[in-house]
Each structure stands twice: as C-alpha cells, then as structure tokens.
C-alpha positions in Angstrom: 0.0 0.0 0.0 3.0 2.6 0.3 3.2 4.8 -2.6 -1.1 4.1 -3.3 -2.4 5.5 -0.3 0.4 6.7 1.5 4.0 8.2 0.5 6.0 8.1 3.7 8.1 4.8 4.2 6.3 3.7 7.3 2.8 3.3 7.8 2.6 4.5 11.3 3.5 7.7 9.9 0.4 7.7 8.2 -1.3 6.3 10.9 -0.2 9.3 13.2 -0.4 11.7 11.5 -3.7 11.5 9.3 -6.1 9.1 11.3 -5.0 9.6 14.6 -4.1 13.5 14.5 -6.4 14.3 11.4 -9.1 11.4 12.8 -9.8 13.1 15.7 -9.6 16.8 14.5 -12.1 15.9 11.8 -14.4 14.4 14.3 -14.3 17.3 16.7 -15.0 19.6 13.2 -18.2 17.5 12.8 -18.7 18.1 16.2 -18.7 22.2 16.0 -20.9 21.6 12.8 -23.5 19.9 13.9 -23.7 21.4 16.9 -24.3 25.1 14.8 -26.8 23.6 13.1 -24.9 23.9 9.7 -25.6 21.9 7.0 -23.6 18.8 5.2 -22.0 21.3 2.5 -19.9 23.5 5.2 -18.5 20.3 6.6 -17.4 19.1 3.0 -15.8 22.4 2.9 -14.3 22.4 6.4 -12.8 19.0 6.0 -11.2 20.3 2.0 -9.5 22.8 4.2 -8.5 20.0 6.8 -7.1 18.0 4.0 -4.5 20.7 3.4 -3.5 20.6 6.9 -2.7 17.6 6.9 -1.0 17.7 3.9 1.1 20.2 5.0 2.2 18.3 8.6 3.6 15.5 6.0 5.6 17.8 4.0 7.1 19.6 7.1 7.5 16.6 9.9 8.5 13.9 6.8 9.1 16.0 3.8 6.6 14.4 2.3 4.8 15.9 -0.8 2.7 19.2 0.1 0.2 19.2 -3.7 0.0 16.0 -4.7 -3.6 15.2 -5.6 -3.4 11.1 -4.8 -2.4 11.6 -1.6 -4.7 14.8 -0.5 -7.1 12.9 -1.9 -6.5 9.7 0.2 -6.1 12.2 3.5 -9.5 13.9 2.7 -11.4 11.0 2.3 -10.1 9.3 5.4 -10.7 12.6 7.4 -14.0 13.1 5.7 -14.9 10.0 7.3 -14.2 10.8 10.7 -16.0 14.2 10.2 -19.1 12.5 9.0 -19.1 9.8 12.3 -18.6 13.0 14.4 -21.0 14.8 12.6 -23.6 12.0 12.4 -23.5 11.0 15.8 -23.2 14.8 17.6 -26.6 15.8 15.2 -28.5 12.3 16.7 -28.0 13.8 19.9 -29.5 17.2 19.1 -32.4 16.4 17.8 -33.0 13.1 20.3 -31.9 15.4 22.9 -33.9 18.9 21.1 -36.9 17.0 20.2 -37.3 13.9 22.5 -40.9 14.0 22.2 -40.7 14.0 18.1 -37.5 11.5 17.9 -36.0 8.7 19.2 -32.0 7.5 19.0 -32.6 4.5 16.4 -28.0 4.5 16.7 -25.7 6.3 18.1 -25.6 7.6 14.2 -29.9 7.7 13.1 -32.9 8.9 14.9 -36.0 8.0 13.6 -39.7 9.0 14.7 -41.6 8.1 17.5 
C-alpha cells in the first residue's frame, strides 16, 4: 500500500499523523458543525481545508509531498470519514436530545420518529 495510499516509508506515519491527529480533529469539526446547526455542505468544505493541513504536517515533519492530488485525496477522504461519524453521531443527539418528544436514538448515528 506505500506509494497508493500513502507516501512516507512507514505506515505509522500515516497512521499518526492522518487518522489519529487528522481522525480526531475531523471528528471534533463534525462536532462544531452539527452542533451550529450547519448543514452537510460546510463540513465538506471544512474538511477540504483539513485535508490541506494535513498535507502540510507531511511535508514539514517527513518531507513528504505538500500538492500531490493522490495523496490529498487519500487524506481527505479518510478525514472526511471521521467528520461524518462526528457529525452523524453529535446531530442524533441534538435532535434526540432537542426534540425527545418528536425523535428517538434509532443508533448512536440515526434517529427515527416516535
């Protein structure tokens, strides 16, 4: 998988840096968008803008490439992930929480009606 997914020459590196660092900064970013009430579309955005970031901790901690599309592509879609999870999961609990006599949790991800 190193040079597909990932360029640095160990994957704990990646694992670090994208999923754990990015992972967990993506799911608090779902967080803060759900919990504004924003839509879908400014979390897309948020997380384009997260990609870079991340791209940008690879080129300066393991020289890795900054603009290389294959691999901003791999670390968006892994953070994007996360920031849905975070996103999914914070918005359940608004409106289970907001509207507990409309919805019920149906996940920790889905609320459906009572």
């Amino acid at each position: 998988m190193q040079g597909i997914l990932y360029e640095e020459p160990s994957f704990m590196q990646f694992l670090f840096v994208t999923v754990i660092m990015g992972g967990w900064t993506a799911w608090r970013t779902g967080k803060s968008v759900a919990e504004n009430w924003h839509n879908y579309g400014t979390l897309v955005f948020y997380v384009l803008l997260l990609g870079i970031a991340i791209r940008f901790i690879h080129h300066a901690l393991f020289e890795g490439s900054m603009l290389t599309f294959q691999y901003y592509f791999v670390d968006t879609a892994v953070l994007l992930l996360f920031a849905t999870a975070g996103y999914r999961y914070y918005r359940t609990k608004q409106m289970v929480n907001i509207y507990y006599w409309l919805y019920e949790k149906a996940s920790p991800f889905s609320w459906r009606a009572k």
